[in-house]
N, C-alpha and C positions, 0 to 999 in steps of 0.2 A: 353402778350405772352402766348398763351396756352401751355399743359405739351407737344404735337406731336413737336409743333416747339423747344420748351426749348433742346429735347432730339437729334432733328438735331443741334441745335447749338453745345451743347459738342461733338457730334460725327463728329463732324465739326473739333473743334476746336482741339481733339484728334488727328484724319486723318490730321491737316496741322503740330502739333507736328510731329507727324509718318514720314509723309514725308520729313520733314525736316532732321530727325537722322538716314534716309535710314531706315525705319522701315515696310515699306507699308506691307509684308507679315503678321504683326501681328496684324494689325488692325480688322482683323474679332475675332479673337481669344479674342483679349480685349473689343471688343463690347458686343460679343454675350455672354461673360461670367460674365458682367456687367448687360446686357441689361436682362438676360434671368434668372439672382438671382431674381429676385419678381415668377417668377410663377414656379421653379424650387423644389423649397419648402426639396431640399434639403442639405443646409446652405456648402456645399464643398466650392465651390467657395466664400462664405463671414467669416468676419473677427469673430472667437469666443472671445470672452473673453476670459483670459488665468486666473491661479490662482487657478482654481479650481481642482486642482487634487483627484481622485476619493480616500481614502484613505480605502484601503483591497479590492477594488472593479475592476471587473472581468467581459468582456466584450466577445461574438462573434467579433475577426476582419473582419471577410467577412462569407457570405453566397454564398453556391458554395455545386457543386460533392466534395466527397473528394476522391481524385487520390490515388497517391503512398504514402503510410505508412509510419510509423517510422519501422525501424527494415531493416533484411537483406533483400535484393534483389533477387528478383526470379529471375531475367533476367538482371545482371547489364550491365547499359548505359554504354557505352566505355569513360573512363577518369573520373568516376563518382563515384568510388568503389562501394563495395559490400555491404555497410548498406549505409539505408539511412537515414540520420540526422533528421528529422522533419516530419512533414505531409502536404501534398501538397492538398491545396484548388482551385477550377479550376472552378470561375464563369467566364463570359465574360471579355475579353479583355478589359482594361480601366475601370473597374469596381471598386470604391473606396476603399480602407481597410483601417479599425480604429487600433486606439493602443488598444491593448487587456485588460492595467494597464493604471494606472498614474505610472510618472515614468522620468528619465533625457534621453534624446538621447543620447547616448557614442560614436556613429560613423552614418554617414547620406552618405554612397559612394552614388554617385552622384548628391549629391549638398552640395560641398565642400571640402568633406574627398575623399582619394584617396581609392580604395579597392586593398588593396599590391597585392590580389592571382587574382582577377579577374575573377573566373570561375564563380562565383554567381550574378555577373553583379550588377544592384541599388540593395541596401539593406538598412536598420535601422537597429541599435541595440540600447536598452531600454532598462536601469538599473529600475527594478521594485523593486529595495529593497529587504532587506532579503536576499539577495546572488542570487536573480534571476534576469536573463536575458533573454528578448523576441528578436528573432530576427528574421527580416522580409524577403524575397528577390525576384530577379527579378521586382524589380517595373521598372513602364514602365516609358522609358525616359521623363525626362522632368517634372517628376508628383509630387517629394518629395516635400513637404510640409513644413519639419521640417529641422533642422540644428543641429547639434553637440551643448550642452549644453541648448538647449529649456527643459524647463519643459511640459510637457503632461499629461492629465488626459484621464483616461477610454473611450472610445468614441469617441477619438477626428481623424479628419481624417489624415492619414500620409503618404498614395501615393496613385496611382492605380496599379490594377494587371495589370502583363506585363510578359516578356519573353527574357527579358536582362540574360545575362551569359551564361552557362550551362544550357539549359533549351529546350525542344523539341516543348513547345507550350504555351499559357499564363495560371499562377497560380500562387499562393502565398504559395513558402516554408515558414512554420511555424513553428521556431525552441524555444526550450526552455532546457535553461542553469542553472541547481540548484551550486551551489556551486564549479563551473568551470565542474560539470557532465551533461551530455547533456542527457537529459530524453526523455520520451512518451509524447508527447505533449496533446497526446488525454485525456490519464489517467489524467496528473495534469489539465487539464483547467474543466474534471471532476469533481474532487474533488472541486474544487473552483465553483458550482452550471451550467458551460457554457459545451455544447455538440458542437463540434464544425464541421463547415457544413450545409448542407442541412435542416438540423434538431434540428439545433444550436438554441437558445436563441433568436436569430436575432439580426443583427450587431446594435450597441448603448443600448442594454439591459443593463444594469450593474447589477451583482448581489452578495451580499458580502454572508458569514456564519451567518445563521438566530440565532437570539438571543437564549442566554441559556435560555432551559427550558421555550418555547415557552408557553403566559398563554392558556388553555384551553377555547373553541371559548365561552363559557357560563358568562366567568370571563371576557369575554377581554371588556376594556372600552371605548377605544379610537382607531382609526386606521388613519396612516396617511403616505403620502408617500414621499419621498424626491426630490430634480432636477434628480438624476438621477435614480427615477423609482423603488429605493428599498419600499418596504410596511411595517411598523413596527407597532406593535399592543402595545398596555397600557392596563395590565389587571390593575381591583380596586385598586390595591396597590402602585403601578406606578404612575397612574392618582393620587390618594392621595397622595402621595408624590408631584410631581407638583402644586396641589393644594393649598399644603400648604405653597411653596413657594410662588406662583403668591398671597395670602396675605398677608403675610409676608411683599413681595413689593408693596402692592398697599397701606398698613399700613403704612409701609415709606415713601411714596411719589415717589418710583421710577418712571419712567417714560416708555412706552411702551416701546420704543427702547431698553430701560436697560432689562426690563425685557422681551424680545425675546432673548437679548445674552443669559440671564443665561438657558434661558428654551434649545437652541441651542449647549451652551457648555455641560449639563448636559445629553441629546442626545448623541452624541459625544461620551462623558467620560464613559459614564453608562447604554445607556438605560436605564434611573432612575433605575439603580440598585440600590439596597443600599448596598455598598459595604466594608465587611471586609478585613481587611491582615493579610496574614501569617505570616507576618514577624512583625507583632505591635499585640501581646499576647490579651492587651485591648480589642483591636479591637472584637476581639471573643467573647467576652460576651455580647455587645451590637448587639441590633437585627439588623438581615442585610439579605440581599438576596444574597449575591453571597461571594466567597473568591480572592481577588486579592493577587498582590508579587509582585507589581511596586513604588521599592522605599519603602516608610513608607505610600501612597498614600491613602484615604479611604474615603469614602462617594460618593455623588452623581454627585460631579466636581473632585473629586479626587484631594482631598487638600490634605498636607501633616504637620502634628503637629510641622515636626523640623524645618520647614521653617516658625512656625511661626503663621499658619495660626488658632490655636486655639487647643484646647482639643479633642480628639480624640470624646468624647463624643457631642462634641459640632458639628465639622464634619460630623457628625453621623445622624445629626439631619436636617430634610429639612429649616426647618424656619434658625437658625443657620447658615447653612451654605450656603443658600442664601444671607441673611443681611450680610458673612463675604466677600463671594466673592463681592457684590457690596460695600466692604467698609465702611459700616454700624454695629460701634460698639457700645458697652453697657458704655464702659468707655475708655478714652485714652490709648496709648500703644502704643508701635512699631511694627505698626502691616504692615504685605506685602500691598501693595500700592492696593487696589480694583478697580472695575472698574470706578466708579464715582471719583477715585484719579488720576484715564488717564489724563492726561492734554490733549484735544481737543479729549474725547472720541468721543462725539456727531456729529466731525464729519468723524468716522469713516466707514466704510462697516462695518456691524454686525460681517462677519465674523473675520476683524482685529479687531474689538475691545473685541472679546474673546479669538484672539490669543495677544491681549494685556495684559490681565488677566493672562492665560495662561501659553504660553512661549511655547506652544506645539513644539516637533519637527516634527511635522506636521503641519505648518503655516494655510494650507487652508483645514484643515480637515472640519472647523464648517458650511462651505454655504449651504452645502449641505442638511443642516434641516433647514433650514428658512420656508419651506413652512408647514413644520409640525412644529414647532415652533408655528408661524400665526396662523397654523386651530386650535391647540392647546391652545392659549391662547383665541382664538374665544369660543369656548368651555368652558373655565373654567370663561369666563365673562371680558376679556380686565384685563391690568395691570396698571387700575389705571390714573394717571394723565399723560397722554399724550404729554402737549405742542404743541399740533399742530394744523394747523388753518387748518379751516374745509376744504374738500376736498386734503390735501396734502398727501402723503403716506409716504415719506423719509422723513430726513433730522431735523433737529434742530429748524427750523421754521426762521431764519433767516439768514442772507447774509454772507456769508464766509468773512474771512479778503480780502481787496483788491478787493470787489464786489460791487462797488459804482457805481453809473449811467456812470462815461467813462468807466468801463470796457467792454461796449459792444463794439463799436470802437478798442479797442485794442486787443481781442479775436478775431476779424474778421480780422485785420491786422495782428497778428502769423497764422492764419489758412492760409490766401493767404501765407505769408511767408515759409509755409510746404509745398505748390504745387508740384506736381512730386516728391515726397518723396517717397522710395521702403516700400514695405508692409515684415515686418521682425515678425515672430512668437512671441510676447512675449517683441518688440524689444519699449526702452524708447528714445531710442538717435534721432538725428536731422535727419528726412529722412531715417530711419531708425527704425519704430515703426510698431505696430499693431492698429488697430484701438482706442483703449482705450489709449494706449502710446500717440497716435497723440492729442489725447482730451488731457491728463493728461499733453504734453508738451505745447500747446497752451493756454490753461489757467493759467499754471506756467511762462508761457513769458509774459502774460496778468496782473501780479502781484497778482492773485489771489490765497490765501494761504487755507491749508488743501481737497486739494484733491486727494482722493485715487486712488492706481494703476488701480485700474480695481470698475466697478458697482461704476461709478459715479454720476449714480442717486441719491445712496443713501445720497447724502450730498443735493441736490437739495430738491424743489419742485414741483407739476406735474403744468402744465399749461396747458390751450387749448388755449389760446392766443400769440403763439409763437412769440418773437423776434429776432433780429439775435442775435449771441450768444448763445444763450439757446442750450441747451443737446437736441437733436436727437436720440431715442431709437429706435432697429426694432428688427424684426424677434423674437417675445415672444417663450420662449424654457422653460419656468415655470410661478411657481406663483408669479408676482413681479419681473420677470429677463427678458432678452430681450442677444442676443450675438452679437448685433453690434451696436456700439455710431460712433455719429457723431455730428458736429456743424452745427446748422440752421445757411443758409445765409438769409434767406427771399425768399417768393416770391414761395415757392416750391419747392427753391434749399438747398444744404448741403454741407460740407465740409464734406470726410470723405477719411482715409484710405479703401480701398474699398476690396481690394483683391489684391496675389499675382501678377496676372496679370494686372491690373489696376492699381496698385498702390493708389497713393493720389490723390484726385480729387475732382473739382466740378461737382456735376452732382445730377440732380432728386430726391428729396424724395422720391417719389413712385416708384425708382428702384427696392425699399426693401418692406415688406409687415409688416404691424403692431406697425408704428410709433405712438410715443407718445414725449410727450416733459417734460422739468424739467426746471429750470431757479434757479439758485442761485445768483439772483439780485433781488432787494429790489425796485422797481419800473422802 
């Protein structure tokens, strides 16, 4: 069957669903926003990966005029008062906006939550932390994306602009709430590096506050940038410090993977700063680059002495306190559980397995450096012994529990058993998931143990000889990441959560553009 007739059969097979649940009306709608994600090239309508929340980071939501102001009204609208709360962004009607943060949904009026006053018609409101609130409005019917209690990062889409409520014609009021005070929107998304507008950053830029005490372009050693687009430079001193961990573990025997968490978490914690505290006197005498006050917390993961983790000096120190965070000591003790003390690190996402270390209350702070991680360890010459068999990129090098030659059979038996299952933001339950949910549920009904919520490559292997079963990657959005899984059935086709409108489905590999496959089966 070639891919022209394959793509009439589901559209087939869709249109006699349709018909059958009085649906006829929406059959173009789930076609063409199915059929039209490969060359659209811009991922609204397919399923992201959720987890990654952008953590201090600060996006353009829409590119547009920018309209009516924050501040009083020259000329107030009847029923509208005389200030006006936010600043109005006025691209084309239907025109997508991102969340500006990562950040929880607190209210989604029109799709689910009721809006009590109703003048403002669809809106979002997004608890960014910190005591701040983004709140979106007038999106256009139909288009909400998110739901009350979804987590969101930076960039991620959350309706189109529209003209629901109060409203003379389509834009995006863009409100922001510090500490229940409702500010200048323009001024604070300022200050946070985003101009917003015409002249804005452009929507999916994220950009956080540039490290202290940027090195001078003569010093800098390294330069690398992360999934979402920020640029961070390593002068000599930085780069040395790194260096002398990525020995330290290739001296140990750590293995690659172990050694991208720490280079990842130390990102994160420090921009290898090497970092004193005010509050641990010690601290001050040993040389450091920066002064912290979180906690007793110091060095380059930001370990703390009372918990255990060692001598402040020792902390202090890069080789040290690499060998302590990966659980590699000098003599026995009761020492905090390391990374290699993970029971089933290996088959963790990088990033859980230095929020396992960790404990951040930021769970998914660390994904966001893996590519500079990578180039980084590229750089300083690999971490040493590996474990993997030539050609693979992820994974442990071997078959997950419960991944024995019948699990392909019973992975294709849960994915048909998901069929017509709603497309839910973030969502794990039965019929009820996002695309990564749907993998993460169908392999867990499959009996096969240790896979993670979301980037379940990274417990695979890559393959170019796909089987059914096998992991389904598309639409590459970094170095090593992809924002939609799915199950191969063979033959050209997939099982995948597809999109809100689509929902769950069998339909075309080549619907999506930049598939790649993984297998965590052992023959």
């Amino acid at each position: 069957m070639d891919k022209t007739n394959k793509k009439a059969l589901v559209a087939g097979i869709l249109a006699l669903v349709l018909i059958l649940a009085g649906c006829v009306a929406s059959l173009p709608v789930i076609l063409v926003g199915a059929v039209l994600s490969k060359s659209s090239g811009s991922g609204t309508d397919i399923c992201t990966i959720g987890g990654s929340i952008s953590a201090g980071g600060w996006t353009n939501p829409v590119e547009g005029p920018l309209t009516s102001p924050y501040g009083p009204r020259p000329a107030p609208v009847a029923g509208a008062g005389s200030f006006h709360n936010g600043q109005d962004i006025a691209p084309p009607d239907g025109t997508p906006f991102l969340s500006a943060s990562g950040g929880t949904v607190v209210a989604a009026y029109g799709n689910g939550d009721t809006n009590p006053g109703g003048d403002t018609g669809n809106g979002i409101i997004i608890d960014a932390g910190d005591g701040v609130q983004i709140w979106y409005w007038h999106a256009q019917d139909g288009s909400t994306k998110v739901r009350k209690g979804d987590k969101v990062r930076a960039g991620q889409p959350l309706a189109n602009v529209g003209s629901t409520g109060m409203s003379s014609g389509p834009h995006l009021h863009f409100e922001v709430h510090v500490n229940g005070a409702i500010v200048d929107p323009v001024a604070f998304m300022k200050s946070r590096g985003v101009t917003l507008g015409s002249n804005g950053s452009g929507p999916g830029t994220v950009t956080v506050g540039q490290p202290e005490e940027p090195a001078p372009a003569a010093q800098t050693g390294f330069t690398g940038t992360t999934t979402a687009g920020i640029t961070i430079e390593l002068n000599a001193t930085k780069l040395g410090y790194a260096e002398r961990a990525v020995k330290a573990g290739r001296a140990a025997g750590v293995n690659e993977k172990g050694v991208l968490v720490f280079l990842m978490t130390a990102l994160q914690e420090s921009n290898f700063r090497m970092y004193a505290n005010a509050s641990v006197p010690e601290s001050l005498s040993v040389a450091h680059d920066a002064v912290g006050s979180d906690h007793d917390s110091v060095g380059l993961v930001q370990q703390r002495p009372s918990q255990g983790w060692g001598t402040v000096a020792d902390l202090m120190n890069p080789e040290e306190s690499a060998l302590k965070f990966w659980g590699i000591h000098d003599s026995p003790g009761n020492w905090p559980p390391g990374l290699l003390q993970i029971p089933g690190w290996e088959q963790l996402s990088l990033n859980d397995a230095a929020q396992a270390v960790q404990r951040s209350g930021v769970p998914d702070a660390y994904s966001k450096w893996e590519p500079v991680a990578r180039a980084l360890l590229a750089r300083l010459g690999g971490g040493g012994n590996t474990g993997c068999t030539p050609g693979q990129d992820f994974g442990a090098g071997k078959p997950l529990p419960g991944a024995d030659s019948s699990a392909r059979g019973k992975i294709i038996a849960a994915a048909r058993e998901g069929l017509g299952g709603s497309y839910v933001w973030g969502g794990t339950d039965f019929k009820a998931w996002d695309c990564s949910g749907y993998v993460l549920w169908a392999l867990s009904k499959a009996g096969i143990q240790g896979i993670p919520r979301t980037e379940q490559w990274e417990v695979g292997k890559k393959t170019t000889n796909p089987q059914p079963g096998d992991l389904v990657v598309q639409i590459p959005d970094g170095t090593n990441h992809w924002s939609h899984v799915g199950i191969y059935a063979g033959d050209g086709m997939m099982y995948s959560a597809l999109n809100p409108s689509a929902g769950t489905l069998l339909h075309p590999v080549d619907w999506n553009p930049g598939s790649e496959y993984f297998t965590f089966i052992d023959g």
